[in-house]
LOKOLMI-225100 format. One record per atom (N, C-alpha, C): x negated, y, z negated. Coordinates in steps of 0.2 Angstrom, whole numbers, padded with zeros to 4 digits, always signed. Last residue first. Layout:
N
XYZ
...
***
This chain:
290
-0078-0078-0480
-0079-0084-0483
-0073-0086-0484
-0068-0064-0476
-0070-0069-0469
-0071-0076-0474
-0068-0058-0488
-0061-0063-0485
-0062-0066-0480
-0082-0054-0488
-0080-0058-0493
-0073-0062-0492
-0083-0047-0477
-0087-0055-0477
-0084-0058-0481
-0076-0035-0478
-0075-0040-0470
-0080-0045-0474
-0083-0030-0490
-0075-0032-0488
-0075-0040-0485
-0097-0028-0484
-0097-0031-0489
-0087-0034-0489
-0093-0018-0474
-0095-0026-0472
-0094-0029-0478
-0090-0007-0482
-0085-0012-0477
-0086-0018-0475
-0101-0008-0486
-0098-0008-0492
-0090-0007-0488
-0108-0002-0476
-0111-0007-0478
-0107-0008-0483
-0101+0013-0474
-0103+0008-0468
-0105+0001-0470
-0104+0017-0488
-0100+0016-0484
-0097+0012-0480
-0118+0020-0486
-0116+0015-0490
-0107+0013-0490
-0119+0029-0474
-0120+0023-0475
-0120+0017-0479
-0112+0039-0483
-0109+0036-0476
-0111+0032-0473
-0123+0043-0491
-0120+0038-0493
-0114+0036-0489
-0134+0046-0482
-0135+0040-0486
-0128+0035-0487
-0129+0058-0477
-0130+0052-0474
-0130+0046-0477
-0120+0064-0490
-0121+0066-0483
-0123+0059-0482
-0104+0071-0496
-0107+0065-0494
-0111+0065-0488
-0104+0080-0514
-0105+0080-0504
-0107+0074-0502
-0089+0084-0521
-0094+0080-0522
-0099+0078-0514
-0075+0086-0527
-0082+0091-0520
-0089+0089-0524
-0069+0080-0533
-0072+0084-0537
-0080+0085-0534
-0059+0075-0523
-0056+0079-0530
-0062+0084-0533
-0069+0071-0515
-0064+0075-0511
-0063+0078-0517
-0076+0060-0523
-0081+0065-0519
-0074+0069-0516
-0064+0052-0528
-0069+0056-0532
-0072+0062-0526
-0062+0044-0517
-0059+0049-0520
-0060+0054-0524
-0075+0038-0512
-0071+0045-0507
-0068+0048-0512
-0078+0031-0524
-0082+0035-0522
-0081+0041-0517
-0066+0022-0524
-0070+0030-0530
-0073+0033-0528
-0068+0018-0513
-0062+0021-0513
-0064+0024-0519
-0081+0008-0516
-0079+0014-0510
-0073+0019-0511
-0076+0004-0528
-0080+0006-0527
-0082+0013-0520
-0065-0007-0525
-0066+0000-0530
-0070+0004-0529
-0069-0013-0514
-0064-0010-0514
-0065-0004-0517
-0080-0020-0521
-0083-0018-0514
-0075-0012-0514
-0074-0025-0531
-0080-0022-0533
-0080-0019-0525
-0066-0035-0525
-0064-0029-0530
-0069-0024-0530
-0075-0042-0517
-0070-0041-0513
-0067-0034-0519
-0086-0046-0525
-0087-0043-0520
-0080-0038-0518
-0076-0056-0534
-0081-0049-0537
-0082-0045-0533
-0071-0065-0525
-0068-0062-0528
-0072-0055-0532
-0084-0075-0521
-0079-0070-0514
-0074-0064-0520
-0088-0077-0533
-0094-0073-0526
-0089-0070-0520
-0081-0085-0540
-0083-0076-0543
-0086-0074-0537
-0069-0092-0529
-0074-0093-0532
-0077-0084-0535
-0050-0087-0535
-0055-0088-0530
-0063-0089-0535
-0043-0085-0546
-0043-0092-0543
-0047-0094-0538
-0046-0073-0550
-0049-0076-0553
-0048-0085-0549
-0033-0064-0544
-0039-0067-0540
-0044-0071-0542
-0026-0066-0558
-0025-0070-0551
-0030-0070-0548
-0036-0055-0564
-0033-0062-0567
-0030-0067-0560
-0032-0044-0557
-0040-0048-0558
-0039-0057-0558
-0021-0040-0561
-0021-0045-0554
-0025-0047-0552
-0023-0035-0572
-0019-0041-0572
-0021-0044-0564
-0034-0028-0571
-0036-0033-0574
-0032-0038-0572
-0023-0017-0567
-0032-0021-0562
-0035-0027-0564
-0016-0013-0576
-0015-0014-0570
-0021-0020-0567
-0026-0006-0586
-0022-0013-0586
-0021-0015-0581
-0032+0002-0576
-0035-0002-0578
-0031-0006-0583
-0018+0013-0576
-0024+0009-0570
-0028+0004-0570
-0015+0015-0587
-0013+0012-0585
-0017+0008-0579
-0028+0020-0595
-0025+0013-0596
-0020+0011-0592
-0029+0033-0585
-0034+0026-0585
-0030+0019-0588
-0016+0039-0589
-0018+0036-0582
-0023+0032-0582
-0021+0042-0603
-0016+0035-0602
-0016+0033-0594
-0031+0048-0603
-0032+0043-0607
-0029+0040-0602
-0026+0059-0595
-0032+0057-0593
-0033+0050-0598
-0015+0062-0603
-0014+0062-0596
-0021+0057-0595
-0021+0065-0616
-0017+0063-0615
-0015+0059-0609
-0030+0076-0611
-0034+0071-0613
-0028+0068-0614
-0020+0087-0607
-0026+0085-0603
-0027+0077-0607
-0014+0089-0619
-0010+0086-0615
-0014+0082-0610
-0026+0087-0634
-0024+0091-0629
-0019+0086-0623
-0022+0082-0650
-0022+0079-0644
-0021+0086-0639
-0030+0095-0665
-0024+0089-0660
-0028+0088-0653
-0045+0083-0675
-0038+0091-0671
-0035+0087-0667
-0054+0078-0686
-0048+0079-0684
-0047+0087-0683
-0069+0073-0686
-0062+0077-0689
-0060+0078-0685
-0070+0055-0686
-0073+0060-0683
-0068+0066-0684
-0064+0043-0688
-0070+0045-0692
-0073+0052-0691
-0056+0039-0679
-0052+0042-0685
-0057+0047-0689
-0064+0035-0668
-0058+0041-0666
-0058+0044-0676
-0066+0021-0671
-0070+0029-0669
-0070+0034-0671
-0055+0016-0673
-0058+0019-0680
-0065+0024-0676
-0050+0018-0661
-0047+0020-0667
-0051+0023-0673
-0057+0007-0654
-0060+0013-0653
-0056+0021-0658
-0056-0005-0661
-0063-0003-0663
-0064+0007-0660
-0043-0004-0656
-0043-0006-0663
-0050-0004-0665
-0045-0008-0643
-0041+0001-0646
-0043-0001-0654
-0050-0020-0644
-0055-0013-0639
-0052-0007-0645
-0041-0028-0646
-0046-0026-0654
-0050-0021-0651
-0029-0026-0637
-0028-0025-0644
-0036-0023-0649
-0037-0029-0625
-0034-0022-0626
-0035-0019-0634
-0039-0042-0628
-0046-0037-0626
-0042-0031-0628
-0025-0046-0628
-0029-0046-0635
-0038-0043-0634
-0020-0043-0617
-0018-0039-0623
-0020-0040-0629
-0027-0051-0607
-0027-0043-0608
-0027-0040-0614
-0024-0064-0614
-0031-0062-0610
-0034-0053-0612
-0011-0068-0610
-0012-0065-0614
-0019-0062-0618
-0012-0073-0597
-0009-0067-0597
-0011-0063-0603
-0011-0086-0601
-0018-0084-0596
-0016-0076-0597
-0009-0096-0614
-0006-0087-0610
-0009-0086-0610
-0011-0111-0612
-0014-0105-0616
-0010-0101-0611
-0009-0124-0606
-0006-0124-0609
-0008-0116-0614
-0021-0126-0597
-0014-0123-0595
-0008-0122-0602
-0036-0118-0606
-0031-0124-0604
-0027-0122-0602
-0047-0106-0594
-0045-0111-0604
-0037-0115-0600
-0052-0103-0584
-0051-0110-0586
-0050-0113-0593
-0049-0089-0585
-0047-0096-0578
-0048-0104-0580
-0056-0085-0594
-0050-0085-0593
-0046-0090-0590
-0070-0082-0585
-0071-0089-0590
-0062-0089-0594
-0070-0073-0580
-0069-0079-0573
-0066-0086-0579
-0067-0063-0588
-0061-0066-0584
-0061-0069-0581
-0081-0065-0593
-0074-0065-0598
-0069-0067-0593
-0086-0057-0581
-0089-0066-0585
-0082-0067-0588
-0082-0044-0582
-0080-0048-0578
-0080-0056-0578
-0092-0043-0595
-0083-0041-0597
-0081-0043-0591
-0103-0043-0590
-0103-0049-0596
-0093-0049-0597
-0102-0030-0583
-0106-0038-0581
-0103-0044-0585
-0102-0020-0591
-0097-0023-0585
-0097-0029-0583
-0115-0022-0600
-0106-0021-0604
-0100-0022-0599
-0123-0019-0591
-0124-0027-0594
-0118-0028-0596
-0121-0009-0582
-0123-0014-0579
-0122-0021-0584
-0122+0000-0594
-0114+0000-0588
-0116-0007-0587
-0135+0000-0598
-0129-0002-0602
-0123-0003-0599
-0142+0005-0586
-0140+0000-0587
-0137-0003-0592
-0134+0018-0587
-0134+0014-0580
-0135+0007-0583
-0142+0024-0599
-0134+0022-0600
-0130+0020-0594
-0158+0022-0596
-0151+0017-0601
-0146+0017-0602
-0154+0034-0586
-0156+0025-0586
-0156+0022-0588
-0148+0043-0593
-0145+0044-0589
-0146+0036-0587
-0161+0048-0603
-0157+0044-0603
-0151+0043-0600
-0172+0050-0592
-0172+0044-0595
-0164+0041-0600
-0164+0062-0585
-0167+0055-0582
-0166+0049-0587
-0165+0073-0594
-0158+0071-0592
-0160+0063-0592
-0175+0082-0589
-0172+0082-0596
-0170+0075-0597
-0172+0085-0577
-0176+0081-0577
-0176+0078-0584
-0154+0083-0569
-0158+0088-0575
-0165+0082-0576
-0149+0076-0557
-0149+0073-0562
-0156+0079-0566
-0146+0085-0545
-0141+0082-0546
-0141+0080-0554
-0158+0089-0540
-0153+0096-0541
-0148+0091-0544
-0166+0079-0535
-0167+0083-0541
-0161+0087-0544
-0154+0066-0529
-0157+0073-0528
-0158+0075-0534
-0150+0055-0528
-0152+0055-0534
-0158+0061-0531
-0137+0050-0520
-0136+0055-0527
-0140+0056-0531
-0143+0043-0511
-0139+0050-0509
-0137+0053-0515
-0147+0032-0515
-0152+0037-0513
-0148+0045-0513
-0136+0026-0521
-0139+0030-0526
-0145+0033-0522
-0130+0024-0507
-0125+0028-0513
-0133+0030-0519
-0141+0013-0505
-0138+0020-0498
-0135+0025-0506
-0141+0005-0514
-0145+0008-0513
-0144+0015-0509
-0126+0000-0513
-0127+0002-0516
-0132+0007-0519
-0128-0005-0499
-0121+0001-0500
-0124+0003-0507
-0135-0014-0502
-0138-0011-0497
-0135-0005-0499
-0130-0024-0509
-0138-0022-0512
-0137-0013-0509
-0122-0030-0502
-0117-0026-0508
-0125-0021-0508
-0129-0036-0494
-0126-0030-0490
-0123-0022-0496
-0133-0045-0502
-0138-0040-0498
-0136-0034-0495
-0119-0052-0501
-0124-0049-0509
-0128-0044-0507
-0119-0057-0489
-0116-0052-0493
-0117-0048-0497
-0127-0064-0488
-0129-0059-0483
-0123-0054-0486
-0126-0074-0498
-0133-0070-0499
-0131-0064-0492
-0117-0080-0493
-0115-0077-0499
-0121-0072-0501
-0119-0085-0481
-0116-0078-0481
-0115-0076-0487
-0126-0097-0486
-0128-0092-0484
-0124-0085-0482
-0117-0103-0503
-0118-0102-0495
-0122-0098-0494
-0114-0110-0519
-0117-0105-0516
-0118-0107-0508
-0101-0117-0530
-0106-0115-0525
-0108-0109-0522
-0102-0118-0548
-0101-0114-0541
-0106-0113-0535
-0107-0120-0561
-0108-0123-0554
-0104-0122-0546
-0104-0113-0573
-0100-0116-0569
-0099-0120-0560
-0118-0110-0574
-0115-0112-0579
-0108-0114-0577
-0124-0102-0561
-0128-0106-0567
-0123-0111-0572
-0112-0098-0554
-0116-0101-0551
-0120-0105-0555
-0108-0087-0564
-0103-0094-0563
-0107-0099-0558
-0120-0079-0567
-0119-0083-0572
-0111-0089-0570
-0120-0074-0555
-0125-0074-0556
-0124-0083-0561
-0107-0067-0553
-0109-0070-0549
-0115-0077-0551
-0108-0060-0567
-0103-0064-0567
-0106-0070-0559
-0119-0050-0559
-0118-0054-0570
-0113-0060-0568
-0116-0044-0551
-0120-0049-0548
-0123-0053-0555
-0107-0034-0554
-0104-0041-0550
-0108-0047-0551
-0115-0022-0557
-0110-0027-0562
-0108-0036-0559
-0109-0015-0545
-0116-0018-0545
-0115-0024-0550
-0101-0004-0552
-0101-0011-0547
-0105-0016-0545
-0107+0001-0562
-0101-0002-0565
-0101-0009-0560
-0116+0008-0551
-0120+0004-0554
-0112+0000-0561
-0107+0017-0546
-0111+0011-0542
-0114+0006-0547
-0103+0024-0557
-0098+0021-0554
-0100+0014-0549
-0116+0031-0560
-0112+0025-0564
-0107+0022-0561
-0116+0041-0546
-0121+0034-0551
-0118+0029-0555
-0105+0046-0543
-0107+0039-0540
-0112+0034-0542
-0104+0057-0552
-0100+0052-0554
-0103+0047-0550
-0121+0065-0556
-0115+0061-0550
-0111+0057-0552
-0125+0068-0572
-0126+0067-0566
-0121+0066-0561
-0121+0067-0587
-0129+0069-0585
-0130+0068-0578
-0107+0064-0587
-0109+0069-0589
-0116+0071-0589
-0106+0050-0585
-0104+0056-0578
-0106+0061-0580
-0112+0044-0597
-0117+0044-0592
-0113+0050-0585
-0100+0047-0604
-0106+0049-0606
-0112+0051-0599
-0092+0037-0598
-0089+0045-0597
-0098+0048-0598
-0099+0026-0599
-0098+0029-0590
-0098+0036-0595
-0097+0021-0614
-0102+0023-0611
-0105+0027-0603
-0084+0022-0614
-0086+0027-0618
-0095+0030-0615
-0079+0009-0607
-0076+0017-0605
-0083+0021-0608
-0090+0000-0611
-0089+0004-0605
-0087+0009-0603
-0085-0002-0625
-0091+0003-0624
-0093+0004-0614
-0071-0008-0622
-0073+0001-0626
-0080+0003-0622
-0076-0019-0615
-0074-0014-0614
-0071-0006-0615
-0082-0024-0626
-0085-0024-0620
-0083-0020-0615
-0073-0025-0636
-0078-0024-0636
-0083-0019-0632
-0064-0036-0627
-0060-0030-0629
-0064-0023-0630
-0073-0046-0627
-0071-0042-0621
-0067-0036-0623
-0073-0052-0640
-0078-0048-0638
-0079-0045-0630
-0058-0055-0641
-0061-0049-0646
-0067-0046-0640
-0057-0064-0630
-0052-0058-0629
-0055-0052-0635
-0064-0075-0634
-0063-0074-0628
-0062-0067-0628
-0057-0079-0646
-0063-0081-0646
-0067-0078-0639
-0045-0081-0642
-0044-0075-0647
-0055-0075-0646
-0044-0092-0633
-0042-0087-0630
-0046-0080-0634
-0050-0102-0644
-0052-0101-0636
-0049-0093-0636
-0039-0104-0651
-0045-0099-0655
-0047-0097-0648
-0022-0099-0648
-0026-0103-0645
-0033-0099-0646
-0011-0090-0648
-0015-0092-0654
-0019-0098-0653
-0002-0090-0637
-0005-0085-0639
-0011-0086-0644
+0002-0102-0626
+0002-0099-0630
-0003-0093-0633
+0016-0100-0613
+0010-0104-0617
+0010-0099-0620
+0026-0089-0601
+0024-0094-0608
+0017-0097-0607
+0027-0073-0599
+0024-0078-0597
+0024-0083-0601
+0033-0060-0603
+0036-0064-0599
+0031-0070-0596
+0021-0055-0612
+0029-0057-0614
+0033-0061-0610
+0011-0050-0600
+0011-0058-0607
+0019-0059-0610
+0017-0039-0599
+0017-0045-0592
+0016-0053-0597
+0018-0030-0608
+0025-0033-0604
+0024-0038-0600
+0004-0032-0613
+0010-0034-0619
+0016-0035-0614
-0002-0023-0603
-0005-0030-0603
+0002-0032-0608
+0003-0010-0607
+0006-0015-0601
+0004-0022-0601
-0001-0007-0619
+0007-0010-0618
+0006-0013-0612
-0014-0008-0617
-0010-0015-0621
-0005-0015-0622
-0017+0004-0609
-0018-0003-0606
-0016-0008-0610
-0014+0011-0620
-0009+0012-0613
-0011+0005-0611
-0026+0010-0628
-0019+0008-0630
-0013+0008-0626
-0037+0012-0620
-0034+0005-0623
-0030+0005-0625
-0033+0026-0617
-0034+0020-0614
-0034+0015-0617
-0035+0030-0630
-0030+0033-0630
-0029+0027-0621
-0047+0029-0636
-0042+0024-0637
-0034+0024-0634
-0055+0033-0625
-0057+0025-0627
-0050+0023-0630
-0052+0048-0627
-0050+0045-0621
-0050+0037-0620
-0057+0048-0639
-0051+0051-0638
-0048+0046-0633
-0071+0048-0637
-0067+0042-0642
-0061+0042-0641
-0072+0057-0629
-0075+0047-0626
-0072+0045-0631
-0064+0071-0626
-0068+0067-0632
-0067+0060-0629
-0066+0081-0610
-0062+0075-0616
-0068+0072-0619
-0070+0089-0601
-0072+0091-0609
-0069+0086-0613
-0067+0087-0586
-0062+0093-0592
-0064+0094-0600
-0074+0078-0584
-0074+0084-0579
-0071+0090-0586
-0073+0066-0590
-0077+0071-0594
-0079+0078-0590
-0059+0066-0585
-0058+0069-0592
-0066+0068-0596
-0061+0062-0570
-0059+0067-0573
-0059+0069-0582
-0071+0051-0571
-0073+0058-0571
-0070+0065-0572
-0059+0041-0575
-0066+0043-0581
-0069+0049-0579
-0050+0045-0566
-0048+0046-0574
-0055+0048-0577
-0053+0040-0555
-0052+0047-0555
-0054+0050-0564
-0058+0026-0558
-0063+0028-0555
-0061+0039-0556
-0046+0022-0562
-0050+0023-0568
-0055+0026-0565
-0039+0021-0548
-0038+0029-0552
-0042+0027-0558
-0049+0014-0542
-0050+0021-0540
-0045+0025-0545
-0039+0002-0546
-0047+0004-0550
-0049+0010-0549
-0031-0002-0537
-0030+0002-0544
-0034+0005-0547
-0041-0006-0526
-0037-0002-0524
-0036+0002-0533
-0044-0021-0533
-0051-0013-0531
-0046-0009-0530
-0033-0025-0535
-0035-0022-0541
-0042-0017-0538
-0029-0029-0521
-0025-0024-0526
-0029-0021-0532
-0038-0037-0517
-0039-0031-0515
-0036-0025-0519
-0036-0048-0526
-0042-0043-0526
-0042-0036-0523
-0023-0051-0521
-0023-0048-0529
-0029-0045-0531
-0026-0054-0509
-0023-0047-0509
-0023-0045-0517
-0033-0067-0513
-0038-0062-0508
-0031-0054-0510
-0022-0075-0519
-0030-0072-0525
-0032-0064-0520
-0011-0078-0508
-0012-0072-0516
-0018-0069-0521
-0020-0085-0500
-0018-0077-0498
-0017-0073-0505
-0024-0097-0508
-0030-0093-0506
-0026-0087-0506
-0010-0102-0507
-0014-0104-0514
-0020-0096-0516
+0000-0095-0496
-0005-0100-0496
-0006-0096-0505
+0017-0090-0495
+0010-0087-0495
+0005-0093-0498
***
């Protein structure tokens, strides 16, 4: 298998994994779980597996680079989980979900400025397309009857807090790719993992105490699994440039949340967003045609 084929299917593989963080986060604010509950209870599922894949990799682990890398990603993605569940519960799971994916154009945006990566013109026909699928999905979800009028304004700082806290947490793993060879590229995961749970912990501890329902349980750890999962094969596709790799995950996950979600939790899909859809398969087809 070519240098290129492994990155393009390890993209695809992690949009694919992602659907089930895409079931997880709506299912356990579908059922009442506590966001601190389910923040640690995920990140601590996702640092054992991130801990089995780093264990069999060499280089090193105590490189500041890495640690200096891996806290404020860890960070970054606590208050993602915490911040989605939040937002699924004032409206459509497709809203945050769309807007988690949208996220891309952080990372695209900032490997372009500051790592000079190239740009082409199908990179813009792409990105426009990502625009398009993502415009279609939030016409179709932003009926009155969907988002309480109450509700609006804050339902739009907590889209755009998705948007900045995804954005900056995918940056993190273009900028993984190029600490030295001599660093455990792998070990990336399990120290975002490690001080995520560690901040979502004491969350958790500060708030009184009851037991763990099985629910919340199931719904934490299928996320961490998932989303360890996705990160690690992120990490390999990370050899591709961020404009074909972002898309290609982001286009995957996204569509595939968006069915599977809409089937589990009869969620309707009318015109709009079978057009976004339609536009968020192009998005796909362009990113491995580049």
């Amino acid at each position: 298998m070519t240098i290129i084929g492994l990155p393009i299917l390890c993209a695809l593989g992690a949009g694919l994994v992602n659907i089930i963080v895409a079931v997880t986060v709506k299912g356990a604010e579908h059922h009442g779980c506590s966001p601190a509950k389910i923040g640690a209870l995920s990140l601590t599922t996702g640092g054992l597996v991130a801990l089995i894949v780093a264990w069999t990799q060499t280089g090193s682990w105590l490189d500041w680079r890495l640690w200096m890398l891996g806290v404020p990603t860890g960070v970054l993605c606590y208050a993602c989980i915490k911040t989605m569940m939040r937002a699924n519960g004032l409206g459509p799971p497709s809203l945050p979900w769309a807007m988690a994916n949208l996220a891309l154009v952080v990372p695209i945006a900032l490997s372009a400025l500051f790592l000079k990566e190239p740009l082409c013109w199908i990179d813009g026909v792409e990105l426009a397309a990502f625009g398009g699928m993502l415009t279609a999905f939030v016409l179709g979800s932003s009926h009155a009857k969907d988002v309480a009028i109450g509700n609006r304004g804050r339902l739009i700082l907590l889209l755009t807090l998705i948007l900045v806290f995804n954005g900056f947490l995918m940056f993190g793993f273009k900028l993984n790719s190029l600490l030295p060879a001599e660093v455990n590229h792998s070990a990336l995961p399990l120290v975002m993992y490690a001080s995520g749970s560690l901040l979502s912990w004491m969350d958790e501890l500060r708030k009184p105490r009851r037991k763990y329902l099985l629910r919340e349980i199931c719904w934490g750890g299928g996320m961490g699994i998932g989303n360890g999962t996705a990160i690690l094969l992120l990490l390999v596709a990370m050899k591709l440039p961020a404009v074909v790799a972002f898309p290609i995950v982001q286009g995957v996950s996204f569509l595939g949340g968006i069915c599977v979600t809409a089937v589990i939790f009869k969620e309707h899909l009318n015109r709009w967003k079978i057009t976004g859809i339609i536009l968020g398969l192009a998005v796909i087809l362009l990113s491995v045609w580049r």
